[in-house]
C-alpha positions in Angstrom: 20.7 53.8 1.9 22.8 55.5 -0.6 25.2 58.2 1.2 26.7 60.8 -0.3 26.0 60.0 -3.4 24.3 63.2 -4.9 26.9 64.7 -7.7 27.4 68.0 -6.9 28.5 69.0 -10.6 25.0 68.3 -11.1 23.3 66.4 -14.3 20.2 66.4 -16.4 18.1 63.7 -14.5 14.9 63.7 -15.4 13.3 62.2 -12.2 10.9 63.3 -9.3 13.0 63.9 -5.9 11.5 64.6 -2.7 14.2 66.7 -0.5 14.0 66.3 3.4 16.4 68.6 5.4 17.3 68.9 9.1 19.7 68.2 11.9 19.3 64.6 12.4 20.5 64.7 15.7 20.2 62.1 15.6 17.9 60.7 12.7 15.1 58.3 14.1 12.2 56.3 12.3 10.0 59.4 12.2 12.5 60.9 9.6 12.0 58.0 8.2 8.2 57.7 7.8 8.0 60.9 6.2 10.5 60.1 3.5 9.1 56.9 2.9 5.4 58.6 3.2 6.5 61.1 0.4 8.4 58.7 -1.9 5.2 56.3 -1.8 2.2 59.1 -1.8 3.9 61.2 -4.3 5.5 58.2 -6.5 9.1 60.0 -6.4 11.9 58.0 -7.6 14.2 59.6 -4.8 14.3 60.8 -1.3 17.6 63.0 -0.4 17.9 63.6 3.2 20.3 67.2 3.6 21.8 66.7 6.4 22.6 70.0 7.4 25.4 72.0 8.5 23.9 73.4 11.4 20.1 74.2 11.9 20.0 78.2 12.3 16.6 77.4 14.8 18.6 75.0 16.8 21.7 77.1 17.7 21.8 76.3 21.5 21.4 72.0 21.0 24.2 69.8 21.2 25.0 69.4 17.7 26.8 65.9 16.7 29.3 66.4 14.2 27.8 66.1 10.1 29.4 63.2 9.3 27.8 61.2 12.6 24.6 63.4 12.1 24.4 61.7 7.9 25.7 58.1 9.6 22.8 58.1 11.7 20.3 58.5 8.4 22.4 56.0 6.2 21.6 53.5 8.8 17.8 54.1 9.0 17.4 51.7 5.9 18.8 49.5 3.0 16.4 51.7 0.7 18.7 52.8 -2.3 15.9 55.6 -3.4 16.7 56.9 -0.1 19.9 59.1 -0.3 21.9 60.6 2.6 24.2 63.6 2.1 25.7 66.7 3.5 25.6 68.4 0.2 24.8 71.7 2.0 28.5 72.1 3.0 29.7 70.9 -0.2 27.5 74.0 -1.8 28.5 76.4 1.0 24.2 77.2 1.5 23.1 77.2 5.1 19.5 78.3 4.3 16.4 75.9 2.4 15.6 78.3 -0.3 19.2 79.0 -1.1 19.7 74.9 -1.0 16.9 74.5 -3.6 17.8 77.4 -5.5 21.0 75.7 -5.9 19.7 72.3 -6.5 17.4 73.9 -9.2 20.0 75.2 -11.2 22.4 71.9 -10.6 19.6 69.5 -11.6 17.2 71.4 -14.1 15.1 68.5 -15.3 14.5 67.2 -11.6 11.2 67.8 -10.1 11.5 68.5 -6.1 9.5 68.3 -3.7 10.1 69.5 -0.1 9.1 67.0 2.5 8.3 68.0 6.1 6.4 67.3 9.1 3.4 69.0 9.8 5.5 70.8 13.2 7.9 72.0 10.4 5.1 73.0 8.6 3.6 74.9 11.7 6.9 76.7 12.3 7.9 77.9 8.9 7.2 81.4 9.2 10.6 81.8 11.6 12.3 80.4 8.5 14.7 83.1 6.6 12.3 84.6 3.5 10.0 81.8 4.1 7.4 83.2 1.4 9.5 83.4 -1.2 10.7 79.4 -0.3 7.4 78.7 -0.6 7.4 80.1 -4.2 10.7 77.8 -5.3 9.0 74.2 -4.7 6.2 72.1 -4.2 5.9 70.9 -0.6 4.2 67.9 1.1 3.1 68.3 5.1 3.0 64.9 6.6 1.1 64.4 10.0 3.3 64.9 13.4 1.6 64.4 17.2 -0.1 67.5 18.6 1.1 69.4 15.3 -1.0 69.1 13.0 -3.6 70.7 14.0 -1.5 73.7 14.3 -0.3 73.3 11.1 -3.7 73.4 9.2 -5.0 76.8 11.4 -1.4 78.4 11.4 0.0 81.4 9.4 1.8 79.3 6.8 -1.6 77.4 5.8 -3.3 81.1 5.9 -0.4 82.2 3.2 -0.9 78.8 1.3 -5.0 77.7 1.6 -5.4 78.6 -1.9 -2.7 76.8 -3.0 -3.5 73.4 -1.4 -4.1 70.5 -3.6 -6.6 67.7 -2.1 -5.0 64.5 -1.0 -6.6 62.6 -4.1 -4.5 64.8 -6.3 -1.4 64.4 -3.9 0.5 62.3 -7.0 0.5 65.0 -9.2 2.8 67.4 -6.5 5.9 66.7 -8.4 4.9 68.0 -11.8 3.3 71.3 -10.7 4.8 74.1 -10.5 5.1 76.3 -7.0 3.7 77.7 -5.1 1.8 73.8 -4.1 1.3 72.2 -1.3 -0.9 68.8 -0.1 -1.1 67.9 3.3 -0.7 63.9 3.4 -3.0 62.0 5.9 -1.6 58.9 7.5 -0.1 57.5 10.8 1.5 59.4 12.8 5.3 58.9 14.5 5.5 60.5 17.7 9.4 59.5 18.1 11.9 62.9 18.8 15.5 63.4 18.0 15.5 65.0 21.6 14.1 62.1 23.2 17.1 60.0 21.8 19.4 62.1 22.9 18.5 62.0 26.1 18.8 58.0 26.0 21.9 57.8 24.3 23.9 60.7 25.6 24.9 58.9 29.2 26.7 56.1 27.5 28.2 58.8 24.8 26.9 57.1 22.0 26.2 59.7 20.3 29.0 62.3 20.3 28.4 66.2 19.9 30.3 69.2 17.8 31.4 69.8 22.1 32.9 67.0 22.4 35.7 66.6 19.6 39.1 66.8 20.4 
């Protein structure tokens, strides 16, 4: 996996990019399984994982530092469509629809996508103006345990029902313009970030924003 390697002067790529953001505290093969899920289901050409400063939701974790946090993703897989970056700092955004607003003017000819799993998808309405996200890029809901059901019967798919593109049409996410969403049917990965932390943290492996000297 490719790390850091996103310009952040921007360029005139003309490719389909799926974006998958989050703590990654740390990242784990469900992270994983989504961006490959995306990048195969949606035929992108790229998956960037945003590693991100801090998660506004996830204020009272242990937070590794960013660099560990986007060390932990590069060593997920050898993948070079799969890029790892803490661009978010470098653009000073904290928020997603700021961070794609930005990408979208840096990268005009890109097509994004927004990759998440279907508890993201659940929980989206406690995200800052999480409509008008919605109405900056196309987003793909892959399947999490005992989410998504949730997901598909929550407020966000309320917002979005008409909006929802079949799974057979699924390929066609990049090049449409928002608001768009499919949901994407396929195994599930019931592996947490918490759940490694809780095996890792007794040898201190894994070493939290607390910790530094």
């Amino acid at each position: 996996m490719l790390r850091d390697a996103i310009p952040r002067s921007g360029d005139r790529r003309r490719t389909g990019i799926g974006l998958l953001g989050g703590s990654f505290n740390p990242a784990h093969q469900g992270h994983l399984a989504i961006a490959l899920r995306g990048l195969h289901a949606l035929r992108l050409d790229e998956v960037w994982f945003l590693v991100s400063p801090g998660n506004p939701l996830k204020t009272g974790q242990d937070m590794a530092l960013q660099d560990r946090r986007r060390d932990s993703v590069s060593a997920l897989s050898s993948d070079v469509r799969l890029r790892a970056s803490t661009i978010e700092s470098q653009l000073g955004t904290r928020y997603a629809i700021d961070t794609v607003r930005r990408l979208r003017r840096l990268f005009p000819r890109a097509r994004f996508v927004w990759l998440m799993g279907a508890d993201v998808f659940a929980e989206l309405p406690r995200w800052r103006r999480w409509r008008q996200f919605l109405r900056e890029i196309a987003v793909a809901v892959i399947p999490r345990p005992g989410s998504s059901t949730a997901a598909l019967h929550g407020q966000t798919q309320s917002v979005m029902r008409r909006f929802r593109l079949p799974p057979s049409r699924a390929r066609r996410l990049s090049y449409l313009p928002p608001p768009v969403w499919a949901f994407l049917p396929g195994r599930q990965n019931d592996i947490s970030a918490t759940e490694l932390r809780r095996r890792q943290n007794p040898s201190g492996r894994f070493r939290t924003q607390e910790n530094q000297p």
